[in-house]
Backbone bond lengths (Angstrom), bond angles and torsions (degrees), N, CA, C in turn:
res aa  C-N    CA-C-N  psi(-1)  N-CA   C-N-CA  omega(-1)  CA-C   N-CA-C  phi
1 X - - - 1.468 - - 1.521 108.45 -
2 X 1.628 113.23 143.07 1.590 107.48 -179.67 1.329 115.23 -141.43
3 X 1.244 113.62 113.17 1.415 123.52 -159.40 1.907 95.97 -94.03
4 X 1.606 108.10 161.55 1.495 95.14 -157.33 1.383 82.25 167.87
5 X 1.135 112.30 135.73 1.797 138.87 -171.65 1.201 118.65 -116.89
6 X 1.365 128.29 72.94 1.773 151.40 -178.07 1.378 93.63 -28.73
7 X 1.710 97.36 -85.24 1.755 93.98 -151.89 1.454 101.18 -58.86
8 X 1.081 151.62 -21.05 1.374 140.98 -165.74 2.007 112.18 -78.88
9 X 1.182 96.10 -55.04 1.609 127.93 149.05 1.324 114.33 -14.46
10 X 1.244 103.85 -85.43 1.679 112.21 172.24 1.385 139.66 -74.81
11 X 2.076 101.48 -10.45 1.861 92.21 143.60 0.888 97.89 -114.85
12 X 1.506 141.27 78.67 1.402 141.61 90.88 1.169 126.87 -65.05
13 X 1.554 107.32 -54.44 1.384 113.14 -175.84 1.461 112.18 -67.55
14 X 1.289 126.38 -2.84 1.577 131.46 175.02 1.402 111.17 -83.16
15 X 1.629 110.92 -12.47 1.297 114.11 176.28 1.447 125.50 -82.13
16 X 1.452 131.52 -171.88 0.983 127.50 -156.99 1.560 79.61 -136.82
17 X 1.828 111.40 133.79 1.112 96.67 179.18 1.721 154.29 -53.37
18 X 1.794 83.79 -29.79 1.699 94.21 174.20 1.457 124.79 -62.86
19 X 1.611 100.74 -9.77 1.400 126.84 169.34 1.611 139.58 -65.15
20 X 1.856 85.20 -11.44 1.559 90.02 -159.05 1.569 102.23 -132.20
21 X 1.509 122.75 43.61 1.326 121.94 142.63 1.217 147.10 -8.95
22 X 1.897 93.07 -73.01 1.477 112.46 -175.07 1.859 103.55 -65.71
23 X 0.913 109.98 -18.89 1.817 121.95 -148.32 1.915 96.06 -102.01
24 X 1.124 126.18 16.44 1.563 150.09 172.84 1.599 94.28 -92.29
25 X 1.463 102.73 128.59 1.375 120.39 155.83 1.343 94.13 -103.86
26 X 1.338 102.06 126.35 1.634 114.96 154.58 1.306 102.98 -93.41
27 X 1.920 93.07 154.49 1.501 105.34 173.42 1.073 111.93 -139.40
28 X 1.581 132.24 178.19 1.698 139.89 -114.36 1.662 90.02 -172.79
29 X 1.132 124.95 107.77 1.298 119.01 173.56 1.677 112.25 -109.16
30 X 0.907 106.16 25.98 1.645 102.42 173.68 1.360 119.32 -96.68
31 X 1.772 106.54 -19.96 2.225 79.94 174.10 1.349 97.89 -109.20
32 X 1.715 88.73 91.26 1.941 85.54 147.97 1.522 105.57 -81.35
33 X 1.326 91.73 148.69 1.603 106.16 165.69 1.558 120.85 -85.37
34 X 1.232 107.83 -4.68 1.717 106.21 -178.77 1.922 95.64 -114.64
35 X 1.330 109.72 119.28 1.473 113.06 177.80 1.863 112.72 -48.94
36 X 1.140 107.24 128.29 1.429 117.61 147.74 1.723 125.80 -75.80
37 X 0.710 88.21 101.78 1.930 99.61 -152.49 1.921 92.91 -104.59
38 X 1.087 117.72 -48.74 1.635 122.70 -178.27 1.267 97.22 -33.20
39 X 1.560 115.11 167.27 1.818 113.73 139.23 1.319 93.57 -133.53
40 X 1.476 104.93 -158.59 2.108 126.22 -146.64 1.224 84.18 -23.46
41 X 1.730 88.71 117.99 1.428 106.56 146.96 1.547 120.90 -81.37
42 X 1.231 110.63 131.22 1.327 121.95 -176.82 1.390 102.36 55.10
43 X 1.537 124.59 53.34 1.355 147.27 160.36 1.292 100.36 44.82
44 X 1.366 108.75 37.61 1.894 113.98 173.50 1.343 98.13 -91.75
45 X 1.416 115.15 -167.84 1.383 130.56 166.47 1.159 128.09 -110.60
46 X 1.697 108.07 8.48 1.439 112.28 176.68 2.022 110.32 -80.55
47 X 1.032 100.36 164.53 1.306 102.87 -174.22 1.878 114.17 111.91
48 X 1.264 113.12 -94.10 1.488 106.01 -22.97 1.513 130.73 -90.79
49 X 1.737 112.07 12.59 1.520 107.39 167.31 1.792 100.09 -81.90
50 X 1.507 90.70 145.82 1.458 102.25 164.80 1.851 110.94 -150.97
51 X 1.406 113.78 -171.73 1.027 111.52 -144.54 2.001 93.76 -146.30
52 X 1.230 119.25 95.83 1.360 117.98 162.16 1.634 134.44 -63.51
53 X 1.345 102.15 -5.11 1.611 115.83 -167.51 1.867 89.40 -62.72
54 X 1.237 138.79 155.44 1.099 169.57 106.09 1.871 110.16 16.57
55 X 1.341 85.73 -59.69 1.731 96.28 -178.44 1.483 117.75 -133.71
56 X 1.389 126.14 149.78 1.281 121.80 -175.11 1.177 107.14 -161.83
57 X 1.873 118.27 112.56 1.064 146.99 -167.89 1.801 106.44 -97.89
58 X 1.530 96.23 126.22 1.262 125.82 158.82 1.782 158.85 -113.01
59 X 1.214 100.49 99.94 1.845 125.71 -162.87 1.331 91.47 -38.79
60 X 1.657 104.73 128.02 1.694 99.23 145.62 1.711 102.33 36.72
61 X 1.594 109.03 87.64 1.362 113.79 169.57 1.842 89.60 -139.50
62 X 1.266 109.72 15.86 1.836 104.88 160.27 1.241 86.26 179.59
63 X 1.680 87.87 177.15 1.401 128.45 -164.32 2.186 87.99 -116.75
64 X 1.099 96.64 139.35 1.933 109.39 153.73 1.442 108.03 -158.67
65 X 1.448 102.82 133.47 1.908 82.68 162.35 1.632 106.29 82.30
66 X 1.157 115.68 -23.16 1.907 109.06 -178.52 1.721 79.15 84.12
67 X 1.700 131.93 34.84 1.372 105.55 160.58 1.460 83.23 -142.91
68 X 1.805 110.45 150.61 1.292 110.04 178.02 1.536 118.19 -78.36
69 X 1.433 113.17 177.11 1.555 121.21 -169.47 1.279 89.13 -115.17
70 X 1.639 110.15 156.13 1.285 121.31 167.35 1.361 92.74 -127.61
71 X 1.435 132.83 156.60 1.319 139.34 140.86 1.266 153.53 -142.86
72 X 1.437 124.99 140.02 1.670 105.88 -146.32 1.629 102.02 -123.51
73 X 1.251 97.92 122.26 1.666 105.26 174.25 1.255 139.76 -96.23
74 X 1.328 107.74 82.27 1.594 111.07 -165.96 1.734 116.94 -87.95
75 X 1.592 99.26 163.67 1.495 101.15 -171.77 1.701 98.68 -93.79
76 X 1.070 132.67 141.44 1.307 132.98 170.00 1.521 136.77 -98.53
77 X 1.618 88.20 -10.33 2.107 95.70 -164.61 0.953 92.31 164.97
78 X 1.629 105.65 164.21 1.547 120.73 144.04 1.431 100.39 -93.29
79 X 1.244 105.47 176.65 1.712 122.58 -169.62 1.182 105.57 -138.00
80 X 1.461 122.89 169.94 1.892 125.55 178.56 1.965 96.90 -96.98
81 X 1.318 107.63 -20.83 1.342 111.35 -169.68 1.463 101.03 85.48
82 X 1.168 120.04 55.39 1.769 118.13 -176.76 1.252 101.11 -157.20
83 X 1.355 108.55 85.79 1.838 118.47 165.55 1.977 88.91 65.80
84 X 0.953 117.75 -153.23 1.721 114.81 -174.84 1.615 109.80 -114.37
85 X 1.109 83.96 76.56 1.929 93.10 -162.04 2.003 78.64 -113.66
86 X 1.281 109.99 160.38 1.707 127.31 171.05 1.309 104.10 -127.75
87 X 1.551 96.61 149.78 1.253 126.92 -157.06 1.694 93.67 -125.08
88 X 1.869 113.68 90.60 1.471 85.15 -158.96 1.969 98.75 -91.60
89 X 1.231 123.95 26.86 1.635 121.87 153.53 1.599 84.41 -138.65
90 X 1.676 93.24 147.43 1.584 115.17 161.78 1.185 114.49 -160.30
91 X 1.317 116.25 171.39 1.570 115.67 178.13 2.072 113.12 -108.70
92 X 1.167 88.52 36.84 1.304 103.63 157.12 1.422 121.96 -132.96
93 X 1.265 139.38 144.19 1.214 143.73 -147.45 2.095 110.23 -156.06
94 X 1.443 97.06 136.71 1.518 118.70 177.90 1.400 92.10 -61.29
95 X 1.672 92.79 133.65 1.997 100.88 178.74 2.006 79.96 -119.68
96 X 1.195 116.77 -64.10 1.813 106.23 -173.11 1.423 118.40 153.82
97 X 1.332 129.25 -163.93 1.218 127.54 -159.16 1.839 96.13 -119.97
98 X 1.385 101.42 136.99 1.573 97.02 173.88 2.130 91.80 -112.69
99 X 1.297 86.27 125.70 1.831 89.77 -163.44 1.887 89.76 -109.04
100 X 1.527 99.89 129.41 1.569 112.69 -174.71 1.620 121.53 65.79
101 X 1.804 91.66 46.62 1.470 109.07 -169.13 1.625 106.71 -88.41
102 X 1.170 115.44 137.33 1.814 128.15 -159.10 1.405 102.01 64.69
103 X 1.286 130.40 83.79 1.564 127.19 177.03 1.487 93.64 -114.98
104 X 0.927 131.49 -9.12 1.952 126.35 156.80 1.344 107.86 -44.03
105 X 1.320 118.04 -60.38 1.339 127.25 164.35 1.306 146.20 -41.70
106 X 1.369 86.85 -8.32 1.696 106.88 -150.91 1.777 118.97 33.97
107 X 1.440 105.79 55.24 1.437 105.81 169.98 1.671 119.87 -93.83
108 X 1.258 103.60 -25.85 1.424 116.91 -170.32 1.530 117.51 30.55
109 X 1.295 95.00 83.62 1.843 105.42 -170.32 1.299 101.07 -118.66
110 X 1.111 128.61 -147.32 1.377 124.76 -161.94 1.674 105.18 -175.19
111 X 1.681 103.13 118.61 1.173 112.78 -174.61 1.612 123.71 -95.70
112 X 1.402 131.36 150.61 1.030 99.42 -160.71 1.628 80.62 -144.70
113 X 1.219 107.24 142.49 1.963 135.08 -177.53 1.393 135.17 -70.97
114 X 0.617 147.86 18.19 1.761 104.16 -175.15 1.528 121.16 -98.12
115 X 1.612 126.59 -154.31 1.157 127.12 -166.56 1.567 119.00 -167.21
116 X 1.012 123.20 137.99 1.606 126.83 171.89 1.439 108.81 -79.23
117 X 1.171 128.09 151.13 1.598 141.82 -131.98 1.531 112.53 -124.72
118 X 1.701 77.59 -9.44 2.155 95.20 -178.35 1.450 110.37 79.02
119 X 1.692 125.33 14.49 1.476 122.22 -165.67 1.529 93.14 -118.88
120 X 1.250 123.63 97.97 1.305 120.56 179.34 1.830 121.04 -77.81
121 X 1.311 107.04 14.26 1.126 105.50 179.23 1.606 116.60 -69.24
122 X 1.489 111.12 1.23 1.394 107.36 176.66 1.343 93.43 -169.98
123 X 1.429 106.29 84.23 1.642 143.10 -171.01 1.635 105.98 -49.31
124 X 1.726 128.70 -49.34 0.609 136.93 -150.08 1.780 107.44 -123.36
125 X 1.413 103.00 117.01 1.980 96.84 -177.29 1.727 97.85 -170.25
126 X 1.152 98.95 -138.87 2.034 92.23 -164.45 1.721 94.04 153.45
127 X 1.757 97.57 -164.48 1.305 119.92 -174.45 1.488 103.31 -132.05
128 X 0.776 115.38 153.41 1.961 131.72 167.82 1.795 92.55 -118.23
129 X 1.285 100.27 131.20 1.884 115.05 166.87 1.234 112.87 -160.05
130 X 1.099 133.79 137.02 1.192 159.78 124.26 1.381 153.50 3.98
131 X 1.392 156.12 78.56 1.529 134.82 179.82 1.756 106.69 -121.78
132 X 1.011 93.54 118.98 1.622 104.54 -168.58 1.928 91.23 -118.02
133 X 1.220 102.23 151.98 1.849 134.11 -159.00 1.830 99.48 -104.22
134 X 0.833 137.30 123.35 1.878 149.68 165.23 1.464 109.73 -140.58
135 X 1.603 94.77 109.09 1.938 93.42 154.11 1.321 121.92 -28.25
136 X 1.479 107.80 131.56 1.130 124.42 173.83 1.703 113.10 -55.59
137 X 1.460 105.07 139.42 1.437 112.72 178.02 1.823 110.60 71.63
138 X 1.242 110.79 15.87 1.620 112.89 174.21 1.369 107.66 -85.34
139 X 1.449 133.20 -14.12 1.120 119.07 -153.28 1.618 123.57 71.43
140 X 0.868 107.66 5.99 1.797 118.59 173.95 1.590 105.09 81.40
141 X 1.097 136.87 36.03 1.060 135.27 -147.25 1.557 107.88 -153.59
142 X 1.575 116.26 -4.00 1.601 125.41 135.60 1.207 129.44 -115.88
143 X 0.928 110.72 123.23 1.342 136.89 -170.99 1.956 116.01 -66.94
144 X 1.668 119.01 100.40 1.336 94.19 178.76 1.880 123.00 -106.15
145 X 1.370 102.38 161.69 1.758 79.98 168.79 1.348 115.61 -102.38
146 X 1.349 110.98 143.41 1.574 116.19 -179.92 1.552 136.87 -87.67
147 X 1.147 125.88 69.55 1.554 117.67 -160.11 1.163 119.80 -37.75
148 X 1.081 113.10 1.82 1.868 109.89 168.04 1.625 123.29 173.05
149 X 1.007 117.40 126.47 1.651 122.49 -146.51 2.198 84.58 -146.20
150 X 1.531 103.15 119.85 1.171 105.03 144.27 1.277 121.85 -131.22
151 X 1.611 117.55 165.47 1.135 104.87 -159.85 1.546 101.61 -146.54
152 X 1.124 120.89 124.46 1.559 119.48 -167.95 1.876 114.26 -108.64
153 X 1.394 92.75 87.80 1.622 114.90 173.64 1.593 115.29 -44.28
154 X 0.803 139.26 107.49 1.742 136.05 177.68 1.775 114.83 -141.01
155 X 1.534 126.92 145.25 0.899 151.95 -146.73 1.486 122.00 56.85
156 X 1.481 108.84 54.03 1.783 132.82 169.94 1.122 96.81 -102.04
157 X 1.176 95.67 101.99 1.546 107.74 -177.28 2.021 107.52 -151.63
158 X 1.166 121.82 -80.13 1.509 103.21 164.18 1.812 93.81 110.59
159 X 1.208 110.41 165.95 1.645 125.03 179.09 1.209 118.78 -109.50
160 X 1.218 112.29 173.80 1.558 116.10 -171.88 1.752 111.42 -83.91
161 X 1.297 104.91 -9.50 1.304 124.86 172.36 1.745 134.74 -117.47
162 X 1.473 101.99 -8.05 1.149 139.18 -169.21 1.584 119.43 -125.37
163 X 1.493 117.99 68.86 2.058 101.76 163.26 1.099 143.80 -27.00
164 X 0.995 151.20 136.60 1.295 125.09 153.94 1.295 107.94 -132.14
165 X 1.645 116.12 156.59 1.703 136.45 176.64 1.308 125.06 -154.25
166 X 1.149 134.42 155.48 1.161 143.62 -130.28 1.915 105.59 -171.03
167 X 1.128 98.63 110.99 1.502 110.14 -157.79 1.819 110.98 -114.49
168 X 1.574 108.13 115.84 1.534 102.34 -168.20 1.392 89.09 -119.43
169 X 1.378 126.23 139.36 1.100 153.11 138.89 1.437 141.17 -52.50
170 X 1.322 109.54 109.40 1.354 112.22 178.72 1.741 132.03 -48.44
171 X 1.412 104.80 -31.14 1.150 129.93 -168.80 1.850 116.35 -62.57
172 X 1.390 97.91 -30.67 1.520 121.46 -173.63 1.738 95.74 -108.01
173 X 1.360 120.63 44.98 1.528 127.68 152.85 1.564 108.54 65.65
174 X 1.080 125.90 38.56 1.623 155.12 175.47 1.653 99.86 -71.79
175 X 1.253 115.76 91.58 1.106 126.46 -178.78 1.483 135.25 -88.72
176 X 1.035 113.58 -39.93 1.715 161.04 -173.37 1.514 143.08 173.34
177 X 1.133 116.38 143.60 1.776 130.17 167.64 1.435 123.03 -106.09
178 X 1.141 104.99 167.93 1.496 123.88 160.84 0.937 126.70 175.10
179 X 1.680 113.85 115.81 1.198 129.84 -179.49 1.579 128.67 -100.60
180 X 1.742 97.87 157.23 1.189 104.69 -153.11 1.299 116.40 -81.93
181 X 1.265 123.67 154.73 1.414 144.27 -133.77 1.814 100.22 -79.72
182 X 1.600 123.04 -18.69 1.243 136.96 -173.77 1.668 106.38 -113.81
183 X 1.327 128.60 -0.72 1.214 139.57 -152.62 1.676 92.78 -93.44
184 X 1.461 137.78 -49.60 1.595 131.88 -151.62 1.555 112.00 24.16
185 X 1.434 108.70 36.50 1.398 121.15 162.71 2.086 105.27 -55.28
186 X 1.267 140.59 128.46 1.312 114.07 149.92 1.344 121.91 -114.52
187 X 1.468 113.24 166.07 1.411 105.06 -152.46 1.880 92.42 -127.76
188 X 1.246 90.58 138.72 1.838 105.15 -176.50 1.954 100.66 -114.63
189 X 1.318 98.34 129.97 1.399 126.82 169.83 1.302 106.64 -72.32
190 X 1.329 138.03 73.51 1.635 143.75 174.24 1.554 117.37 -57.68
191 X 1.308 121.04 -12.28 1.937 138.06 -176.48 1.532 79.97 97.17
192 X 1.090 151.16 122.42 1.799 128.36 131.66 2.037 85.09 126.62
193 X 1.030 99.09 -48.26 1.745 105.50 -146.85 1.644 108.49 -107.98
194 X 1.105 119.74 167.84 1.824 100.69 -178.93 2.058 86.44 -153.25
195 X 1.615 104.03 120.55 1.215 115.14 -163.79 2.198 95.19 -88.34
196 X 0.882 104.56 120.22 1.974 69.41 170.36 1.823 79.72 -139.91
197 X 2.119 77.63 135.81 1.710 110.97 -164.34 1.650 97.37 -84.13
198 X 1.105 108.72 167.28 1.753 104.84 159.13 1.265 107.03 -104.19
199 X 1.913 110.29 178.67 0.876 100.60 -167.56 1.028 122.73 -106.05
200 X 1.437 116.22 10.70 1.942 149.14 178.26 1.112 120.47 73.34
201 X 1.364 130.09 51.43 1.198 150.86 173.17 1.482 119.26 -170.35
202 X 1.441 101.75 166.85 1.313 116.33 -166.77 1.407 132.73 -54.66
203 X 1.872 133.12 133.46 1.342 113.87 175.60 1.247 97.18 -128.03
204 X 1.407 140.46 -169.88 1.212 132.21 -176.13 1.793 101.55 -92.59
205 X 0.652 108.35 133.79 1.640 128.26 160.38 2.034 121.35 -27.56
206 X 0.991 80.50 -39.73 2.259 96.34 179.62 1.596 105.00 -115.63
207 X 1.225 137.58 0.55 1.534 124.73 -178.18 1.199 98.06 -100.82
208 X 1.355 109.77 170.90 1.855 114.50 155.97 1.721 104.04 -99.49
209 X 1.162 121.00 37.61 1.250 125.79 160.62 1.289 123.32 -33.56
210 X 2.257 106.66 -58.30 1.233 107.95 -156.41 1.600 94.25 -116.54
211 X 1.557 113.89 58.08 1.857 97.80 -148.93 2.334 78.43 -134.76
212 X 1.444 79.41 165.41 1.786 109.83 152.89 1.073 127.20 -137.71
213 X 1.163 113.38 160.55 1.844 122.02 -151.94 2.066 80.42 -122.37
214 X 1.075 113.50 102.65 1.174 138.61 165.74 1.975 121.47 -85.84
215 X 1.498 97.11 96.21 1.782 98.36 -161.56 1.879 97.23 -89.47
216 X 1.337 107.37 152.94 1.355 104.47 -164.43 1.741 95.26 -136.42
217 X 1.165 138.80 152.85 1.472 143.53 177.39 1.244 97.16 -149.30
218 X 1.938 107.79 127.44 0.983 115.84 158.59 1.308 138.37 69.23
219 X 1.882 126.15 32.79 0.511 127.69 -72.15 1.985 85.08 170.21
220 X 1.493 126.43 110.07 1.113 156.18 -139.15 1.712 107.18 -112.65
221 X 1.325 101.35 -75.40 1.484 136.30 -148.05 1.287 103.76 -151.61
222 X 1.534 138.22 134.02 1.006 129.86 162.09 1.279 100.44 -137.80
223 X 1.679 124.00 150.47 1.349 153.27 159.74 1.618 137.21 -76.05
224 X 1.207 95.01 113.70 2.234 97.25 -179.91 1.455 111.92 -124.56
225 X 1.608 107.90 113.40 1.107 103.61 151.34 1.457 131.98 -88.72
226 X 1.483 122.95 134.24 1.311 100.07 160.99 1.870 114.98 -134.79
227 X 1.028 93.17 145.24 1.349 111.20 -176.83 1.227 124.29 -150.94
228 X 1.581 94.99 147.59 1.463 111.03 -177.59 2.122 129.93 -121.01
229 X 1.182 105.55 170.48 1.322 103.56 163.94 1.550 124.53 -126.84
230 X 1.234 117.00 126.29 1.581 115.61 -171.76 1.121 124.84 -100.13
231 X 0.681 145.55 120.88 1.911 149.66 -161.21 1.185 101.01 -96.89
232 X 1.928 120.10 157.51 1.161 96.24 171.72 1.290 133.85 -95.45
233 X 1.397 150.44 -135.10 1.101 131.31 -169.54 1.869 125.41 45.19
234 X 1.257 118.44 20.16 1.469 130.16 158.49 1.099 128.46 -62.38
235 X 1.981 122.16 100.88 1.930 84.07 -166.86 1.736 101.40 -69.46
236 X 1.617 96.30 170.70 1.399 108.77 -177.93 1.726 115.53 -46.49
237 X 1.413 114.34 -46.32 1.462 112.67 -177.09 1.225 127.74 -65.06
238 X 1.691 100.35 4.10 1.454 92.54 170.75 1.520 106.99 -129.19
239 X 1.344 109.72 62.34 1.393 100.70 -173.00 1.702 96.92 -116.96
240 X 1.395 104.06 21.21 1.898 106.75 -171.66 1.733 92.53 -101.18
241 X 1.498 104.53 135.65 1.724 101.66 162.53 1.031 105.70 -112.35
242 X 1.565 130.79 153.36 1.117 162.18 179.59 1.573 117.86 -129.40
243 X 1.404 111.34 151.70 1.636 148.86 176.55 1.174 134.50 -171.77
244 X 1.240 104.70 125.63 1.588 113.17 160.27 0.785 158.06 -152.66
245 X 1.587 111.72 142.55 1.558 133.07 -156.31 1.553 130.76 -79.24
246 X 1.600 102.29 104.83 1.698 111.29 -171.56 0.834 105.81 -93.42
247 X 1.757 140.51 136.14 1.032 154.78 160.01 1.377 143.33 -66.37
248 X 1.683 89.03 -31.38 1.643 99.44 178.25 1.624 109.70 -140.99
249 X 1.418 107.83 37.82 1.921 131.39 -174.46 1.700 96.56 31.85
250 X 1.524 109.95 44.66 1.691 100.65 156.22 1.099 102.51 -50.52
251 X 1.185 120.38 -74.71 1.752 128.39 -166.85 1.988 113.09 -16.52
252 X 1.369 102.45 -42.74 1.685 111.25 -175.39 1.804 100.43 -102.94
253 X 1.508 103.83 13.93 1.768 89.22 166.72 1.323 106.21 82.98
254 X 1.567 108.93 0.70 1.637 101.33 156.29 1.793 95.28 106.03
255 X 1.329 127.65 -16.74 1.500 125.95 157.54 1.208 131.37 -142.63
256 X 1.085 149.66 -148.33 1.189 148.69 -110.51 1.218 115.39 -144.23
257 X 1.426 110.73 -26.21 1.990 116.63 173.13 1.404 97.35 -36.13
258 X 1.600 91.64 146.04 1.522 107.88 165.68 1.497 117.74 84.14
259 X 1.315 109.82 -6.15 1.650 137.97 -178.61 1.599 107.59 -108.02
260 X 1.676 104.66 114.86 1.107 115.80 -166.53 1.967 113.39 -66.58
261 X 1.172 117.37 -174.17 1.840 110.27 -171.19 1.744 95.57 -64.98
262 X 1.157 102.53 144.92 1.316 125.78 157.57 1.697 118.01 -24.61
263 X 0.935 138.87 113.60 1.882 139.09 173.97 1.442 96.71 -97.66
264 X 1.666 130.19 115.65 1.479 115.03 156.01 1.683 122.68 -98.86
265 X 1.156 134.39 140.81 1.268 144.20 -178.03 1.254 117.05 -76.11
266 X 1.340 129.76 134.51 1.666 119.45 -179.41 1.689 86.55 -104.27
267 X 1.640 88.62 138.15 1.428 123.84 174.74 0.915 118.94 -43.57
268 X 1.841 136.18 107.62 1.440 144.03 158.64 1.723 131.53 3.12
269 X 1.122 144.38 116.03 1.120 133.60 -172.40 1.606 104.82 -71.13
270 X 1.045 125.88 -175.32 1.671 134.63 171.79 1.039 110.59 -62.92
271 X 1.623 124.39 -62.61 1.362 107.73 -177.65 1.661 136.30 -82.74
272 X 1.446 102.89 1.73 1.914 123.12 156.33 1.490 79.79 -42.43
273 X 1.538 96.93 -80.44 1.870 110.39 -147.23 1.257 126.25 -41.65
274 X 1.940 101.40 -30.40 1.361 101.94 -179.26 1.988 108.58 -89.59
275 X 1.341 87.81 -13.56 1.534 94.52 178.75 2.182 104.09 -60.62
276 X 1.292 106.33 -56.36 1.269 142.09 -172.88 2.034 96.32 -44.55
277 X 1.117 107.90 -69.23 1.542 113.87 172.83 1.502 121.75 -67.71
278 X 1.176 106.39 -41.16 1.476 112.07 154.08 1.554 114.43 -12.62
279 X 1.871 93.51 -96.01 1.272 121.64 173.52 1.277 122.27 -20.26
280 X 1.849 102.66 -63.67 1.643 112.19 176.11 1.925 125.76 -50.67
281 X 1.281 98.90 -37.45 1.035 119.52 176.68 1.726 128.73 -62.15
282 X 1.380 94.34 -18.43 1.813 114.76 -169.95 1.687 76.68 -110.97
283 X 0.743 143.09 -34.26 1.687 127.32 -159.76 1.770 95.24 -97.05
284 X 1.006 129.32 -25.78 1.685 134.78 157.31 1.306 119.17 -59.05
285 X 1.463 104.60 -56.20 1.679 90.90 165.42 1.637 132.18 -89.33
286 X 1.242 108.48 21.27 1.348 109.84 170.49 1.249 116.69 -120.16
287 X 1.523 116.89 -10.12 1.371 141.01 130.99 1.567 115.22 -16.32
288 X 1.661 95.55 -68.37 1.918 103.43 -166.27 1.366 92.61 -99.24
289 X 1.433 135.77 -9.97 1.161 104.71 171.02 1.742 121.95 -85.62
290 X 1.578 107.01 -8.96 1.196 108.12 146.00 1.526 137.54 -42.91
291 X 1.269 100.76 -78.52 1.321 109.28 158.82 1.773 138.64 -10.30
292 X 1.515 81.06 -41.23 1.472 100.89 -160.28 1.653 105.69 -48.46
């Protein structure tokens, strides 16, 4: 079931983005409801509880409507890193979710894992995951739409031996970016999809130094790939990638300084979109038929 507020919806979308501030759900990634019980992921020091489970649901992480948001971020696949195609063996592998990641800060964002395996026989692969929107107190089990969700990506950054990218989709209400002024993130126009590379080197771990502020309208479920390529000669300890996802740009003090002009995206044709669900849909059921 998917609950979703038309007239409100559609004068948003009549707006112009610099217009639509107030009309941002911020989000709060610290009450997951499923414990992060792990520590160092990928024997780092980030975290350091984290959480390998598949999916990880979060209480009241906004306000819409005078009703709270719940939201649940599941992992979906690995990927080849080639348009939304799956890679169903690779030598990259799901490490997990670090939930209420930079809480020194009080950012409570949410970090998210994986890692190369050291097997270069297939240099190039990643993760596909998920964050999908449910009225608060549904049990996760209604679905809402969000007239406006930004989300400020930071520590895209990557090695001198190691790429990294991070792939947002038009299809899931991908409106506009803007990246930050220290980031030399670049960003590729895919028709439908928007690839943005790193710049293969180091940013700090807690700034939005190495990050993008990813604007979203209207807007359900949204999709991240990220993937990388590893060269050889990597030492092993750095074969873990990392990101993380702010909800309400605590991380930058709550705005936007230091964040280059606004980029807006023109809206997906039909067959992106059906291409776009497609995809998701084959990486869900090979998901549970894993499982099985």
């Amino acid at each position: 079931m998917t609950v979703s507020f038309p007239q409100l919806a559609c004068l948003v979308a009549a707006l112009p983005l610099g217009a639509m501030a107030q009309t941002y759900v911020d989000l709060d990634f610290s009450g997951n409801v499923q414990p992060a019980s792990q520590m160092y992921p990928n024997n780092s020091t980030l975290g350091p509880y984290y959480s390998s489970a598949h999916s990880m649901d979060f209480a009241n992480a906004g306000t819409y409507n005078g009703n709270s948001v719940d939201v649940r971020v599941s992992f979906l696949g690995l990927t080849d890193g080639e348009g939304s195609s799956f890679r169903e063996t690779s030598t990259y592998q799901w490490v997990g979710w670090i939930p209420d990641y930079n809480d020194s800060f009080s950012n409570n964002d949410l970090g998210v894992y994986y890692r190369q395996d050291g097997n270069l026989e297939q240099p190039t692969g990643g993760i596909a995951w998920s964050m999908s929107f449910f009225l608060g107190g549904s049990d996760f089990q209604t679905e809402i739409t969000l007239p406006g969700v930004r989300l400020l990506v930071y520590d895209h950054d990557g090695e001198t031996l190691q790429a990294e990218s991070i792939r947002a989709f038009g299809g899931n209400g991908l409106v506009g970016y803007q990246l930050h002024d220290n980031s030399e993130i670049n960003v590729l126009n895919e028709d439908g999809s928007y690839r943005f590379d790193s710049r293969g080197s180091g940013h700090p771990e807690t700034t939005a130094d190495g990050g993008m502020i990813l604007y979203y309208e209207n807007t359900s479920s949204i999709r991240f790939d990220m993937f990388g390529t590893t060269y050889p000669g990597l030492p092993p300890q750095n074969l873990g990638i990392f990101a993380a996802w702010d909800g309400n740009l605590g991380v930058n003090g709550g705005n936007t300084n230091g964040f280059g002009d606004l980029v807006t995206v023109p809206e997906p044709t039909a067959p992106i979109l059906l291409g776009i669900a497609t995809a998701g849909l084959l990486l869900r059921r090979t998901r549970q038929a894993g499982n099985a």
